[in-house]
C-alpha positions in Angstrom: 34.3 18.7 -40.9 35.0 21.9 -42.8 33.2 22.9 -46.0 35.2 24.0 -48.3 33.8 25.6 -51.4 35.6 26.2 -54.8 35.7 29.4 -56.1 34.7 29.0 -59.5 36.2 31.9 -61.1 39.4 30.9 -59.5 39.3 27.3 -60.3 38.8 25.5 -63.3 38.8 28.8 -65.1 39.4 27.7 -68.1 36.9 25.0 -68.3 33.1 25.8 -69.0 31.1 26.5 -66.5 28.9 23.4 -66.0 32.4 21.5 -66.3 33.8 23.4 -63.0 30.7 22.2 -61.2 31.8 18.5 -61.8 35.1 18.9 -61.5 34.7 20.5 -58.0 32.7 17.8 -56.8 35.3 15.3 -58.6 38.1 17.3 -56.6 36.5 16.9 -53.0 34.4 20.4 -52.0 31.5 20.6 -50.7 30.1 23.5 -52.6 31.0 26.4 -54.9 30.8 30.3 -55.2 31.8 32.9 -57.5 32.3 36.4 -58.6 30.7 35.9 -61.8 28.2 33.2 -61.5 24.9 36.1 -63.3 27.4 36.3 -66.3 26.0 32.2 -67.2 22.2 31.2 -68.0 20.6 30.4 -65.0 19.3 26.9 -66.7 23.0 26.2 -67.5 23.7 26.9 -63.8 21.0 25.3 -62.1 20.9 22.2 -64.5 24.6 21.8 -63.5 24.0 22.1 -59.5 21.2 19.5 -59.6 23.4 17.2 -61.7 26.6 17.7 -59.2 24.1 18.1 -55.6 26.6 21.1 -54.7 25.1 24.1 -53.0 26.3 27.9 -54.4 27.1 29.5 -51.3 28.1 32.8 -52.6 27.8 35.4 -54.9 29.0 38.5 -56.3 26.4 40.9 -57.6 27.9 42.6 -60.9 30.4 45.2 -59.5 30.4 47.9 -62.6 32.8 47.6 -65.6 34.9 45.3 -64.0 37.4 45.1 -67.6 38.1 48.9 -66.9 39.2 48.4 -64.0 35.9 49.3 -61.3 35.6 46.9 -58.5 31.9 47.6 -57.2 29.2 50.2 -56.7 28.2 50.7 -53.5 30.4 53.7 -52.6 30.2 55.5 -55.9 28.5 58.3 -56.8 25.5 59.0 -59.8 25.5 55.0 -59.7 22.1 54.4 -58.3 20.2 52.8 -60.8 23.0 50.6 -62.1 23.7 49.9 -58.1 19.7 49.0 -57.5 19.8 46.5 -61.2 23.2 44.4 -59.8 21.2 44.1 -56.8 18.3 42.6 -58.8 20.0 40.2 -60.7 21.8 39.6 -58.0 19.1 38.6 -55.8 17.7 36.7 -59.2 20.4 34.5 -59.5 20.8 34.0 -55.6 17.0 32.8 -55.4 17.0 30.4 -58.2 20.1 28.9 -57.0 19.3 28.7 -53.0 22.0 30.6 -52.3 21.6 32.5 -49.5 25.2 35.0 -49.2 25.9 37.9 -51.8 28.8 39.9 -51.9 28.6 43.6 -52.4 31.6 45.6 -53.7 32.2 49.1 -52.4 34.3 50.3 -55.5 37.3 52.8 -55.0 37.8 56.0 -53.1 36.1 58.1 -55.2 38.1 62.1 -55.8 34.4 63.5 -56.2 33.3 63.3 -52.5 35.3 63.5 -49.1 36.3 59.9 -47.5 33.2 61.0 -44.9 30.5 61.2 -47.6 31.5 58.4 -49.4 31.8 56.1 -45.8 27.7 57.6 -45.4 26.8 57.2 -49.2 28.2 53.3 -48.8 26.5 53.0 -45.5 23.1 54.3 -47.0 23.4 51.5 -50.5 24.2 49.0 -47.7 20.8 49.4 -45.8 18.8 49.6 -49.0 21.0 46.3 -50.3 20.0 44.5 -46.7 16.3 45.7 -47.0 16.3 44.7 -50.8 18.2 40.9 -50.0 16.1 40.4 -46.6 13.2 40.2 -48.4 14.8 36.7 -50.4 16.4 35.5 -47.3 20.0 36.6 -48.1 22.7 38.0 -46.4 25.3 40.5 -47.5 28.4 40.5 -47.1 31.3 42.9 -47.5 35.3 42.1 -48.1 38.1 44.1 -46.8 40.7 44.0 -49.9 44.4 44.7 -49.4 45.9 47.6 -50.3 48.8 45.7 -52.7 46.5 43.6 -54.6 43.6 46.7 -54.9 45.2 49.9 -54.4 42.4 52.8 -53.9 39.5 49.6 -52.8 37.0 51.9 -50.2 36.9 49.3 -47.9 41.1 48.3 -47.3 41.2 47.6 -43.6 39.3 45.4 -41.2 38.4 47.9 -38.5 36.8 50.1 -41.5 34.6 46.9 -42.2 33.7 46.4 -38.5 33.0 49.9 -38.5 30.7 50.1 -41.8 28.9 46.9 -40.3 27.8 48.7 -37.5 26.5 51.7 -38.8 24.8 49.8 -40.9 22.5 48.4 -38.2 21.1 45.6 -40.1 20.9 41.8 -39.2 21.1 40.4 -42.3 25.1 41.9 -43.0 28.6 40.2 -42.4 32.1 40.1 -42.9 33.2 38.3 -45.4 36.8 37.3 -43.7 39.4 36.5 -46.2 42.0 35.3 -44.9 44.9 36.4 -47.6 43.5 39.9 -47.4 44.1 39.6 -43.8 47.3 38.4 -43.9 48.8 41.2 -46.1 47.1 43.7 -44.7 47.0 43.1 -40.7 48.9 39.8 -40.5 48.0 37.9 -36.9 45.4 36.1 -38.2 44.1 33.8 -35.1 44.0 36.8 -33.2 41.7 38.8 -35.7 39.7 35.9 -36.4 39.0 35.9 -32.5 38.0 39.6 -32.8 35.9 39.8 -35.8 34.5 36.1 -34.9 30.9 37.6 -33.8 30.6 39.7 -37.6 32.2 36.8 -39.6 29.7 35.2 -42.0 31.8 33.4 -44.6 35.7 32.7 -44.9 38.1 32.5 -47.7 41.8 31.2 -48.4 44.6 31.2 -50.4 48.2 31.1 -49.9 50.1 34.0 -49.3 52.1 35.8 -51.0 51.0 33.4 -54.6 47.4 33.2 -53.5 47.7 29.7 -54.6 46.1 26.7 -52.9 46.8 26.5 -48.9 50.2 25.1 -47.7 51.7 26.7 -50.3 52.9 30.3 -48.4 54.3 31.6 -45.2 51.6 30.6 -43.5 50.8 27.4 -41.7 47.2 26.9 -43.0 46.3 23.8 -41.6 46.9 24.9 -38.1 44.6 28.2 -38.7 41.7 25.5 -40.8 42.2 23.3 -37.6 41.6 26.9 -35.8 38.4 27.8 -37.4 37.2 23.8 -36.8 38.0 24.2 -33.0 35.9 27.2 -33.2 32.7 25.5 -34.1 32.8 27.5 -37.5 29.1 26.2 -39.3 29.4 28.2 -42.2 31.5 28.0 -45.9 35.1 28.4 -46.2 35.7 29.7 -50.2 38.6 28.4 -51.3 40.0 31.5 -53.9 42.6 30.7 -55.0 44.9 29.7 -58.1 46.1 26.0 -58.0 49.7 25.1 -58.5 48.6 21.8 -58.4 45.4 19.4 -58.5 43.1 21.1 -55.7 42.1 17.8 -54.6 45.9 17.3 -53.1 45.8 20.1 -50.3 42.5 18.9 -49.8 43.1 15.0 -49.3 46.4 16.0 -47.6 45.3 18.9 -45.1 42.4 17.8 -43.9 
């Protein structure tokens, strides 16, 4: 079987946060992540997961002033010391809730350095964010974003992920394959989920173009879930997407 995690800053939004934990375990998943999980008291948080039994399988660290508009700050200049504390309450929060995958925004293209040293400042805050996670046990993961949904994102292509990955030279790093990301940006999905499969550490999915639940797009979702099954896939499948409909009726229905 799959295991499908809610993304909780995706679903049940607008509920509090210990509420979203029981209402993705009433809904069917198996766990949850999120892109905002250090922004809630780590009692709240943990008190919640021990009540619901549903492993956190994912993380964002804090990505810089996300309400004006910056999407990480791996990439971006003069940010050291704020990039070096998100990594410290990132791992904080990973630790104390057994989570063992953070995700680590680049940030956009920056107009202060050259698309060559900002590829080797990202590649440097990537080693030190490995080192700093390895240390805990975690792996990090970086997303390839779309160019539609974040115009000027560092990392907008999958071959520039691959790429980063490997200069990077680390172990503990992986792609975090998304698969509406993929879609818009590369279409042919099976295929780059064969190509990638040896880097991928973590999926995600949402219907394209909405980004609502699966089997809502243009795509045929439960063929490419039945896919990743055939494919032995042992890790998380983040479900990020906003519902059109209970979540536990794609998930009752589709697989």
């Amino acid at each position: 079987m799959l295991k499908l995690a809610a993304n909780l800053d995706w679903i049940f939004k607008d509920l509090p946060i210990a509420m979203r934990f029981h209402a993705a375990r009433l809904a069917g998943f198996n766990g949850v992540e999120g892109l905002f999980l250090w922004q809630h008291p780590l009692t709240e948080l943990r008190l919640a997961q021990q009540e619901t039994e549903l492993p956190v399988v994912l993380l964002n660290a804090p990505a810089g002033n996300w309400s004006a508009g910056e999407r990480g700050l791996a990439s971006l200049p003069l940010r050291d010391d704020e990039f070096r504390a998100s990594l410290s309450l990132a791992r904080e929060y990973a630790s104390a809730l057994g989570c063992r995958q953070v995700h680590v925004m680049a940030g956009h293209r920056s107009a202060a350095l050259s698309a060559d040293q900002q590829l080797a400042l990202l590649i440097t805050r990537l080693q030190y964010a490995c080192d700093f996670m390895a240390t805990a046990g975690i792996t990090v993961l970086i997303e390839p974003l779309n160019p539609q949904d974040m115009p000027n994102y560092f990392i907008d292509n999958f071959p520039l992920a691959e790429k980063i990955i490997t200069q990077v030279g680390r172990e503990n790093i992986g792609l975090q394959f998304d698969i509406y990301h993929c879609q818009k940006t590369h279409g042919d999905i099976a295929r780059n989920i064969a190509h990638y499969w040896p880097l991928i550490r973590h999926f995600q999915i949402a219907s394209v173009p909405g980004r609502n639940e699966p089997g809502t797009g243009e795509l045929n979702d439960a063929w490419l879930l039945n896919y990743i099954r055939e494919l032995n896939y042992q890790g998380w499948i983040g479900c990020e997407y906003t519902p059109l409909h209970s979540p536990a009726n794609w998930i009752t229905t589709t697989l």
